[in-house]
C-alpha positions as CSV (number, residue, x, y, z in Angstrom):
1,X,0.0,0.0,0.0
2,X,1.4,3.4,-1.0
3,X,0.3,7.1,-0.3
4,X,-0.1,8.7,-3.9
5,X,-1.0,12.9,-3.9
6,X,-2.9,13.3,-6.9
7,X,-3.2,17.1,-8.3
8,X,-5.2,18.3,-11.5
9,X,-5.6,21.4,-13.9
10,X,-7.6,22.5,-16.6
11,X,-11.2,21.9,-17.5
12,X,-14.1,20.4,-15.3
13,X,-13.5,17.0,-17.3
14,X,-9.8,16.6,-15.9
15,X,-11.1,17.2,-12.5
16,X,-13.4,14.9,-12.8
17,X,-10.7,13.1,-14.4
18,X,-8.8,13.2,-11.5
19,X,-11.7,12.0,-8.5
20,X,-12.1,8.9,-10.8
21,X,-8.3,8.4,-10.7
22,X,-8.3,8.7,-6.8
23,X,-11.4,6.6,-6.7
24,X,-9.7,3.7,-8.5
25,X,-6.4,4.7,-6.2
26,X,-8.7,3.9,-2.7
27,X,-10.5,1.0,-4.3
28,X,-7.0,-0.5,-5.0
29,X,-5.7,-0.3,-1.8
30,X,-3.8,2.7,-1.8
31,X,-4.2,5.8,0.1
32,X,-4.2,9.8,-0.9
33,X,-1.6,11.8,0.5
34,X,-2.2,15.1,1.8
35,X,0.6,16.6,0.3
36,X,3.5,15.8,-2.2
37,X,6.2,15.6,0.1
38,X,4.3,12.6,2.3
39,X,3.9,10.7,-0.9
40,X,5.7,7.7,-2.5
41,X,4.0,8.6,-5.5
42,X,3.3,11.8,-7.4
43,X,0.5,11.7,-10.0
44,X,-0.7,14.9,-12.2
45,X,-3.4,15.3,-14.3
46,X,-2.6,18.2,-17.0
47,X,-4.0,20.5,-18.9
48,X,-2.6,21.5,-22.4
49,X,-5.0,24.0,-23.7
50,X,-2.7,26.8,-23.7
51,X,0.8,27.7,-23.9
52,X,0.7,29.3,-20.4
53,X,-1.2,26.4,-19.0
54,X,1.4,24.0,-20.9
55,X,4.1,25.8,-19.2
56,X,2.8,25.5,-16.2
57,X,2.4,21.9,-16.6
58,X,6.6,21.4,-17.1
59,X,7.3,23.2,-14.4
60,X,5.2,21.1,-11.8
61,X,6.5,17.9,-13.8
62,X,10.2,19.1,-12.8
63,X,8.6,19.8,-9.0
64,X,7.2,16.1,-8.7
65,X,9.9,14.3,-10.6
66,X,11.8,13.9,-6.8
67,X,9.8,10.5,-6.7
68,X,8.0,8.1,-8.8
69,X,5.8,10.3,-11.0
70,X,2.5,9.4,-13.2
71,X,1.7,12.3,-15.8
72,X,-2.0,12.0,-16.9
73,X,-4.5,14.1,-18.9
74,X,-4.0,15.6,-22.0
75,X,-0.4,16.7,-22.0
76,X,1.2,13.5,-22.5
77,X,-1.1,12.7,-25.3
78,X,-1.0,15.2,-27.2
79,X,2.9,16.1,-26.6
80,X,4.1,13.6,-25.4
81,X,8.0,14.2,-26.1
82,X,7.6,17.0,-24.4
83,X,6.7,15.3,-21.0
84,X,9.9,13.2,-21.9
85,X,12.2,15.9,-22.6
86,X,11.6,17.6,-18.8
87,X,11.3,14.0,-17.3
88,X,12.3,10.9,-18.9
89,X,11.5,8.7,-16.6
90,X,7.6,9.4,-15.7
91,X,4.9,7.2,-16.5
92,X,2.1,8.4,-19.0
93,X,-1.9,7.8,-18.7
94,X,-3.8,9.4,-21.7
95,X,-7.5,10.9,-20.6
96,X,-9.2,8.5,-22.4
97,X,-7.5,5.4,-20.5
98,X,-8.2,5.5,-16.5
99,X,-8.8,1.6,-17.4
100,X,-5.0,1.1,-16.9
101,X,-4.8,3.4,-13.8
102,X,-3.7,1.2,-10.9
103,X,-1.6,-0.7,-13.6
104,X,0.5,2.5,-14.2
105,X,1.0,3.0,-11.2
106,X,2.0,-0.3,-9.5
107,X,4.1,-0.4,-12.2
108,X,5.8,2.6,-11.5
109,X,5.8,1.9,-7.7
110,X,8.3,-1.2,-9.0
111,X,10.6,1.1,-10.8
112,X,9.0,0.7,-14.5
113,X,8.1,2.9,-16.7
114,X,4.5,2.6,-18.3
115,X,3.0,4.0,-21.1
116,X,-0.5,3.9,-21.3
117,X,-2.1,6.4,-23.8
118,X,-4.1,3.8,-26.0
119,X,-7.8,4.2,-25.1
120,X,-9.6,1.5,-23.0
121,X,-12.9,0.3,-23.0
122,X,-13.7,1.5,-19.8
123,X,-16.9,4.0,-19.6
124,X,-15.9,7.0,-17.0
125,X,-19.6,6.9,-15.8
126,X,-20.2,4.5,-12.8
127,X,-16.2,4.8,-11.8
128,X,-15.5,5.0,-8.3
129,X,-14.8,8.8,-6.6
130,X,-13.2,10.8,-4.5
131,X,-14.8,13.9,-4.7
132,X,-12.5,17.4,-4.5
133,X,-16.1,19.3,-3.3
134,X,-18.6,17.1,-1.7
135,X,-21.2,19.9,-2.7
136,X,-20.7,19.1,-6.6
137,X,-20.8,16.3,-8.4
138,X,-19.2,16.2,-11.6
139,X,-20.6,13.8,-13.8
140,X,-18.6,13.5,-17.6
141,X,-21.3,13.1,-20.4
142,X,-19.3,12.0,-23.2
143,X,-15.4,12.0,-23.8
144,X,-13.9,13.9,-27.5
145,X,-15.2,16.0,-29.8
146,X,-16.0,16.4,-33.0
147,X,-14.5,19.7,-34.1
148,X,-11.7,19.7,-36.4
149,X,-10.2,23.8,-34.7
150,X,-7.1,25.0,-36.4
151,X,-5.5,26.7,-32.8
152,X,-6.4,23.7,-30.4
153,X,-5.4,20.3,-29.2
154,X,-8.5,18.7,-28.1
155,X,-9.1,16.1,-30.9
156,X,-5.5,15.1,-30.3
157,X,-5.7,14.2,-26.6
158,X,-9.4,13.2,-26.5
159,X,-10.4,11.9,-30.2
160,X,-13.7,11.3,-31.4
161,X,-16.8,12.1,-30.1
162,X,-18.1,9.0,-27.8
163,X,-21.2,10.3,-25.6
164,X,-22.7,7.9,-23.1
165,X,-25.6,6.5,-22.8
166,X,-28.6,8.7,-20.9
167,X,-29.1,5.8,-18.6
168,X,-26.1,5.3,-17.4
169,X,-25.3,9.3,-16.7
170,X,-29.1,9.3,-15.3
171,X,-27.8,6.4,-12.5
172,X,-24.5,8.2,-12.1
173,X,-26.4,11.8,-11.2
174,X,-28.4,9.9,-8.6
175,X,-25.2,8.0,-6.8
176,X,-24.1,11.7,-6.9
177,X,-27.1,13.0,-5.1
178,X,-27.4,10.2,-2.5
179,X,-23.7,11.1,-2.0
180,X,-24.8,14.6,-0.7
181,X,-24.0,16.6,-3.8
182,X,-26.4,19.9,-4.0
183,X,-25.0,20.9,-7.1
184,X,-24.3,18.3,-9.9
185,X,-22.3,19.3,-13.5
186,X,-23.0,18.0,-17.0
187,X,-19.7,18.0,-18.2
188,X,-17.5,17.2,-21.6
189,X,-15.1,18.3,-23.8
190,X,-18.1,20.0,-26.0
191,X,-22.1,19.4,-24.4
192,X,-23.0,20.7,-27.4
193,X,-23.0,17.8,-29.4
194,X,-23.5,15.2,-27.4
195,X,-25.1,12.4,-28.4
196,X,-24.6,13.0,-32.3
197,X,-23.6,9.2,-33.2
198,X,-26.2,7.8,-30.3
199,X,-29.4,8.8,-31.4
200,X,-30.1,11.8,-28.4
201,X,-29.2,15.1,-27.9
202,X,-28.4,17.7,-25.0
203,X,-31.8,18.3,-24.2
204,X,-33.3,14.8,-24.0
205,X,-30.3,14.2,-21.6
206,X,-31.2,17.3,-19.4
207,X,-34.9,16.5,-19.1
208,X,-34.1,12.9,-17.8
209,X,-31.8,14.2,-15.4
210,X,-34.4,16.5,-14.2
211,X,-37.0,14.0,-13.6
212,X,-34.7,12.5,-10.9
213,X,-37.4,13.1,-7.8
214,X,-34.6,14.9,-5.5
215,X,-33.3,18.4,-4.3
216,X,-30.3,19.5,-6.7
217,X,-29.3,21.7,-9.4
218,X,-27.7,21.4,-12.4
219,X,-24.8,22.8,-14.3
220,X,-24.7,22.4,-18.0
221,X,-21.0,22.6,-19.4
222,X,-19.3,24.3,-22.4
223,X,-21.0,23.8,-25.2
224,X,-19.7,24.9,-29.0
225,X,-21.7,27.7,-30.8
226,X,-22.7,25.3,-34.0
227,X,-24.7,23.0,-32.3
228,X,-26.7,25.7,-31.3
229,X,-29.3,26.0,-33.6
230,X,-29.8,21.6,-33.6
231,X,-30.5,22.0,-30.1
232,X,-31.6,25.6,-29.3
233,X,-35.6,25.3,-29.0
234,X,-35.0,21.7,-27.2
235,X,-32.6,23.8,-24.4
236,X,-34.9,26.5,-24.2
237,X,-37.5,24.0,-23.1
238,X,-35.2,22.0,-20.6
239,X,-34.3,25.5,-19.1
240,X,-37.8,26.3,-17.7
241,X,-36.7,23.6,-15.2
242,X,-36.0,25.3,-12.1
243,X,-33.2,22.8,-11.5
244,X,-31.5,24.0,-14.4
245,X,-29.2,27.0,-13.5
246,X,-29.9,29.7,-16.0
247,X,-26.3,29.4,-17.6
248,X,-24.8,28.7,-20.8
249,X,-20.9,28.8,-21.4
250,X,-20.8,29.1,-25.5
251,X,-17.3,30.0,-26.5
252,X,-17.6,32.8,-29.6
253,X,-14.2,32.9,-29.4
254,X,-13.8,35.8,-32.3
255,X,-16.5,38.3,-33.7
256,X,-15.1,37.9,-37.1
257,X,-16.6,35.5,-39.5
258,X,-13.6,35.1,-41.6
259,X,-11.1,34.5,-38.3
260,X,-14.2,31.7,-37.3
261,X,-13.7,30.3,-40.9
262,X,-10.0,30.3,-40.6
263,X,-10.1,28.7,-37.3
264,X,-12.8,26.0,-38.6
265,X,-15.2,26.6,-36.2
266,X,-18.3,26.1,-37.6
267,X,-20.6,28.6,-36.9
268,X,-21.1,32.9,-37.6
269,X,-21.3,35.5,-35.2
270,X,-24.3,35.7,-36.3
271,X,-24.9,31.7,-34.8
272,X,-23.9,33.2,-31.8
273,X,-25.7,36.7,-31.9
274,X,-28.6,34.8,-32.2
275,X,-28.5,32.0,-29.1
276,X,-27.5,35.2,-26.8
277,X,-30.7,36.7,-28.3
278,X,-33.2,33.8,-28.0
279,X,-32.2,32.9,-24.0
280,X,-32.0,36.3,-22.5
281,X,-35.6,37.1,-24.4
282,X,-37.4,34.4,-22.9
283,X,-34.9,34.3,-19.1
284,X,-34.8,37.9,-18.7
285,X,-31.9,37.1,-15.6
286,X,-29.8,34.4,-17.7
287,X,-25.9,34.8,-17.5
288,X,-24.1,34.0,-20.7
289,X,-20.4,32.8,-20.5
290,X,-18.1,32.9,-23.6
291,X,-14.1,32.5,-24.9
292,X,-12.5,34.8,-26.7
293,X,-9.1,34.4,-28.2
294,X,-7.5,37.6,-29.6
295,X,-4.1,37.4,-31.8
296,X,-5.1,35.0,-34.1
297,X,-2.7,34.7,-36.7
298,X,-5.1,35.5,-39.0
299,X,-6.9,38.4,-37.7
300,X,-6.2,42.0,-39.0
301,X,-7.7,45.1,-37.1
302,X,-10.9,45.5,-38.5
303,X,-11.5,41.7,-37.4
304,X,-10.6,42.8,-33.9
305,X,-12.6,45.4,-34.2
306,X,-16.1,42.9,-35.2
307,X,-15.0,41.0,-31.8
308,X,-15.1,44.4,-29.4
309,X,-19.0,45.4,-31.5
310,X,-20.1,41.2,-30.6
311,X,-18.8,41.9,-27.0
312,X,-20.6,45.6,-26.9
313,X,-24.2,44.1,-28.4
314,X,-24.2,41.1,-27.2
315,X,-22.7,41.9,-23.5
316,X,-21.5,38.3,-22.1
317,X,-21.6,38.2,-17.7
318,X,-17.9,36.5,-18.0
319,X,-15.3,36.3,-21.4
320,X,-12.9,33.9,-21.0
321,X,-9.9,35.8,-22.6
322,X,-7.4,34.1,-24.0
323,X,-4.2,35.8,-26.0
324,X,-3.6,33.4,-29.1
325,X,-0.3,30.9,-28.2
326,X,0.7,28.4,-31.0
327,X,0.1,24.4,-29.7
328,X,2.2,22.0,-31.5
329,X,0.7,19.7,-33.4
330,X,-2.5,22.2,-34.4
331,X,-2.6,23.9,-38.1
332,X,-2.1,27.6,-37.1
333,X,1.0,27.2,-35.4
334,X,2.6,26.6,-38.7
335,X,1.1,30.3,-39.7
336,X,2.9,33.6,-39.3
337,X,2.3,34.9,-36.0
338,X,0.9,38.5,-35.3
339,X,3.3,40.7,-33.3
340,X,3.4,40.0,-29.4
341,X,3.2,43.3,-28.0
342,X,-0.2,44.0,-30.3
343,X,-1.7,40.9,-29.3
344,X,-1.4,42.2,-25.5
345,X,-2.4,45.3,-26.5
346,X,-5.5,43.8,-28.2
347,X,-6.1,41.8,-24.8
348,X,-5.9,44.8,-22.9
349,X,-8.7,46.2,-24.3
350,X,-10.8,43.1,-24.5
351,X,-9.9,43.0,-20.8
352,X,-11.0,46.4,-19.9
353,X,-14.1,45.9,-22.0
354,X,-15.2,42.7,-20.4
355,X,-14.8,43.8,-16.6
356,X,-16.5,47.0,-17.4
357,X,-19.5,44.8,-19.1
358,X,-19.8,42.4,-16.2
359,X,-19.4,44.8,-13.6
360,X,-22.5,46.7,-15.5
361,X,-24.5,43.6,-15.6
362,X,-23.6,42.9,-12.0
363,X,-25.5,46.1,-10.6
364,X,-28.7,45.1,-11.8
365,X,-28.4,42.4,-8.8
366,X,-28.3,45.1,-6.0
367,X,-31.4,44.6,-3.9
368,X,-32.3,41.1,-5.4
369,X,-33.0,38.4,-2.9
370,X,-33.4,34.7,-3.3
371,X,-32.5,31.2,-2.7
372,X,-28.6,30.7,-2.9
373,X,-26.5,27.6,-2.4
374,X,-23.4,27.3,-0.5
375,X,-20.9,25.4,-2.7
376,X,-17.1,26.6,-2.0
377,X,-15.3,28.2,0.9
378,X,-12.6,30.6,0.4
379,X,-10.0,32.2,2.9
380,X,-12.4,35.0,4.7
381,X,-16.0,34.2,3.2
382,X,-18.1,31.5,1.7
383,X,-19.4,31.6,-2.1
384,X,-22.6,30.2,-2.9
385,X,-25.0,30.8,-6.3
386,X,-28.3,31.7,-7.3
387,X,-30.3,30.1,-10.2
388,X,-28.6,32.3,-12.8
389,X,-25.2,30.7,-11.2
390,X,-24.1,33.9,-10.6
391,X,-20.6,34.1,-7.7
392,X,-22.5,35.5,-4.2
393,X,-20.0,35.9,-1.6
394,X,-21.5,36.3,2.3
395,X,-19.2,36.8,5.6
396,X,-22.1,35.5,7.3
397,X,-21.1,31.5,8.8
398,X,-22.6,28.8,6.7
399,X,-21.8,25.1,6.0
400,X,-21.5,23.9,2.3
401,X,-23.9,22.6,0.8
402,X,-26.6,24.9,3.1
403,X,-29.4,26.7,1.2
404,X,-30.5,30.5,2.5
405,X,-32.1,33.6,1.8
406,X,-29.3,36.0,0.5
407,X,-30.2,39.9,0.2
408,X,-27.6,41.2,-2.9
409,X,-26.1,44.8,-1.1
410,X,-23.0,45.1,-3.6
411,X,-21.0,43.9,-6.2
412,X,-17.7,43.7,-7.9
413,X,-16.5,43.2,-11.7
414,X,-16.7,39.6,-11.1
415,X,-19.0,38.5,-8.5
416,X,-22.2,39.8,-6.1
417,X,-21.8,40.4,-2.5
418,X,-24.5,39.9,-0.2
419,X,-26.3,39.2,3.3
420,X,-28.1,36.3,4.6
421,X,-31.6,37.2,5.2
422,X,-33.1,33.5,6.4
């Protein structure tokens, strides 16, 4: 029996990733360690998604490498020499083959190196847990994707598209939910597409999930802008639910219909323009969530420009900025780059533009009161959310996973403040 510390980064899908991975550690005799330096064994799940994220990924590799080390997740799979180049001797577990977890890492316990990046036939629903927030339970819909994206690594670490089956999410949801989870996620690599190449969609999954007789809400995950119109009148209908939060995450990622064709992502501004339209006409309170990547090698000014009008009209509650960074192994990295100091300078101003937006739609939530649940502590207060999942921060004590009355007094760019009323 060895004490293994587990860390992960990235999406909701590697942290799911990684309570699977410390499920199957328990159920195979092992124990967690609280920390790195009690551990016999370091394992990693990583995040490759950006330049900044991959570099941050290296240098936590060169941290861990002291002992016997498992890297997991999407780094090794899609760059895999580079994990080798900053430590030779690691083991390697793809994100699509938990199957071989406890294998990799006996094996590496003995001294041996393992590669394991071939996918297994082992369904991620029904897996074992440990959960990192015993309020939310984050339940994977479907592993891949089916985009082909000229800037991003995705398809190389995850593959195809391979959703699973409504039943078996549907009996994962409720193990959550006996559990003690309040707050339970529909996540995947792309939720907007699920279920393409099994005969369902989004919306059929989110109504079966809903008919689960219990107290909960639900978090639906990142879904791509071209599914949109497929599934938009079937979403609209599952979002009347009042388990549903009133959140969508649909990354735009460029206001420019020629930088969207260039980066093959399948849909318009327009697409986009119109899903913002369609959910905040019939949900009045609905927070939108998007991406936005500036410095594309491809986009000139007046491209730039198109993105700051889409972020102006269309007024997101949170933009995921990102500044464009080339990822081996995608087909824009082979394209001549745009200057570095203009793409900060272009991120600067999406970065001004989105916090003033946000903060703007945040102080139409002074004086609002409502039902908010408690679902992560931080150093001095507790953060809960209401059904529009909007960040509520109270000093007032409260256990997680509690449920109160929260009067909104303030706000800031990024979240509401408020007070606990009953």
């Amino acid at each position: 029996m060895a004490k293994i510390w587990v860390e992960a980064y990235g999406c909701s899908a590697s942290f799911a990733d990684s309570e699977m991975i410390s499920g199957l550690i328990v159920n195979g005799g092992h124990t967690l360690a609280k920390n790195s330096s009690e551990s016999d064994l370091n394992l990693v799940v990583t995040c490759s998604v950006k330049d900044a994220t991959a570099n941050k990924m290296i240098y936590r590799i060169k941290k861990l490498k002291t002992k016997p080390l498992v890297v997991a997740g999407c780094l090794p799979k899609a760059e895999q020499a580079t994990v080798e180049k900053f430590s030779e001797n690691a083991s390697l577990l793809g994100p699509n083959s938990l199957g071989k977890t406890l294998q990799v890492i006996e094996s590496t316990l003995d001294g041996k190196r393992l590669v394991a990046l071939e996918d297994t036939d082992l369904s991620k629903v029904g897996l074992p847990k440990v959960r990192l927030n015993p309020t939310v339970g984050i339940v994977e819909i479907a592993s891949g994707c089916m985009s082909e994206c000229t800037f991003c690594q995705t398809k190389l670490s995850k593959g195809e598209l391979n959703s699973f089956r409504i039943g078996d999410i549907v009996r994962q949801v409720n193990k959550e939910i006996e559990d003690g989870c309040k707050e339970v996620w529909l996540s995947s690599t792309d939720n907007g597409c699920y279920g393409l190449e099994i005969d369902t969609d989004l919306p059929t999954l989110i109504n079966s999930v809903s008919e689960i007789p219990k107290d909960f809400k639900i978090r639906i995950g990142m879904m791509n802008p071209m599914y949109m119109p497929r599934i938009c009148d079937g979403l609209l209908k599952s979002f009347e639910n009042n388990k549903v939060f009133r959140f969508l995450h649909v990354p735009v990622q460029s206001g420019s219909d020629k930088v969207l064709n260039d980066m093959k992502r399948g849909h318009t501004a327009k697409t986009f323009r119109k899903a913002v339209k369609r959910f905040r006409s019939k949900f009045p309170n609905f927070t939108i969530s998007t991406d936005v990547i500036v410095g594309f090698p491809s986009e000139t000014e007046a491209d730039f420009d198109q993105t700051i009008e889409l972020l102006e009209e269309t007024r997101p509650d949170i933009v995921n900025l990102s500044k464009y960074s080339q990822r081996p192994g995608t087909e824009a990295a082979t394209w001549k780059q745009i200057d570095v100091l203009e793409v900060k300078r272009r991120s600067k101003l999406v970065f001004e533009l989105s916090r003033r937006i946000s903060h703007e739609n945040n102080k139409k939530w002074i004086g609002w009161t409502g039902d908010v649940i408690f679902d992560e502590r931080t150093d001095d207060a507790i953060k809960g959310r209401n059904f529009a999942y909007k960040p509520i921060f109270v000093k007032d004590y409260v256990e997680i996973g509690e449920r109160h009355q929260v009067t909104i007094t303030d706000v800031t760019d990024h979240s509401l403040l408020g007070a606990i009323t009953s």
